[in-house]
N, C-alpha and C positions, 0 to 999 in steps of 0.2 A: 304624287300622293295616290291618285287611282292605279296606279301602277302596284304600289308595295301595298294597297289596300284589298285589289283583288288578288294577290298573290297568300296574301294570311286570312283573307275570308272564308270562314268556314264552313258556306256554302260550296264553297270553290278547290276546299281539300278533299282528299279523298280520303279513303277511312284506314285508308293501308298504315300499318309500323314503317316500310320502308321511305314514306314520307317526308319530307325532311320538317314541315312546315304541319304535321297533322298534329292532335291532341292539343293538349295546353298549352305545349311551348309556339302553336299557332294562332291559340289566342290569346294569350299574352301579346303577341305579335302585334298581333290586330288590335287588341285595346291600345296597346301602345301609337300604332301608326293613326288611329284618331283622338288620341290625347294630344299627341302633335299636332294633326292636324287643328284641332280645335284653339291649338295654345296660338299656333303662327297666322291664325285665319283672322283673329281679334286683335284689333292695335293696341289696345291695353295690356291684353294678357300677355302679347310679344314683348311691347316694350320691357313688362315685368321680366319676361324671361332675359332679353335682353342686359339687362341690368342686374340681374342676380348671376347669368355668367359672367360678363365680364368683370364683374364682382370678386366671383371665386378665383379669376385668371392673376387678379392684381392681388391676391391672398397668397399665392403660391409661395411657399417656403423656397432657401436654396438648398440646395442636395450636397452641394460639395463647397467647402473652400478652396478660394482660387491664389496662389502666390504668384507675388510678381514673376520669378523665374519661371513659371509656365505660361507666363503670355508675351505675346510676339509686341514686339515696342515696333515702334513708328517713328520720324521725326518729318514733324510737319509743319505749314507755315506757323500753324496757331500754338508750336510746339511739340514735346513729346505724347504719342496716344500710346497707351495698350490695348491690345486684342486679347479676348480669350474664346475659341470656339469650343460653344456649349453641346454637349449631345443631341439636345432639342435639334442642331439643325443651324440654331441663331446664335448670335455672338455677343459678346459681354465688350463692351467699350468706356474706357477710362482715361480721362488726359491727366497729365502727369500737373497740372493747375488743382485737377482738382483733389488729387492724393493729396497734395501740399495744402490744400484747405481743410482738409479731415486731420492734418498731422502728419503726415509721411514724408519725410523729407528724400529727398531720391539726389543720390551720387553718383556723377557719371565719370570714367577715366576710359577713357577712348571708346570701344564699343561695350564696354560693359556698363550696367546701369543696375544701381542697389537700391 
């Protein structure tokens, strides 16, 4: 916090254009890195914040539909899984129990699976 606080204080800028942190877009800076501050310093106002991201996290839309034919099958003890790796980084997992609970009935003839 005193790090990125004196870095956009603007006592601590200089008055140059070549600045990268002078004018407004430093204190905007600075307001911002002690509204933080102020939000995470409080257990209330954190928790809040807390909670209104992981909020927006569990709101997230999906961006693409995923078909079976593009995710890697698995067979395991508890049966078949699918993989689909997300661009995020993270990976989408679905057992073939639970297609069949939603309706999808899945056919297998040797390594192929519909």
């Amino acid at each position: 916090y005193r790090s990125a606080l004196l870095q956009s204080h603007p006592d601590k800028l200089f008055n140059s254009i070549d600045t990268p942190n002078s004018g407004k877009d430093g204190e905007d800076r600075f307001v911002k890195v002690q509204q933080a501050w102020e939000t995470l310093s409080d257990s209330r106002s954190r928790a809040l914040y807390d909670s209104e991201l992981q909020s927006l996290r569990s709101d997230e839309l999906f961006t693409e539909d995923v078909i079976l034919e593009d995710m890697t099958a698995e067979d395991t003890e508890e049966g078949l899984e699918f993989y689909y790796q997300c661009r995020c980084g993270d990976s989408f997992l679905i057992s073939g129990s639970e297609l069949e609970e939603i309706g999808c009935k899945l056919h297998r003839e040797g390594d192929e699976i519909s």
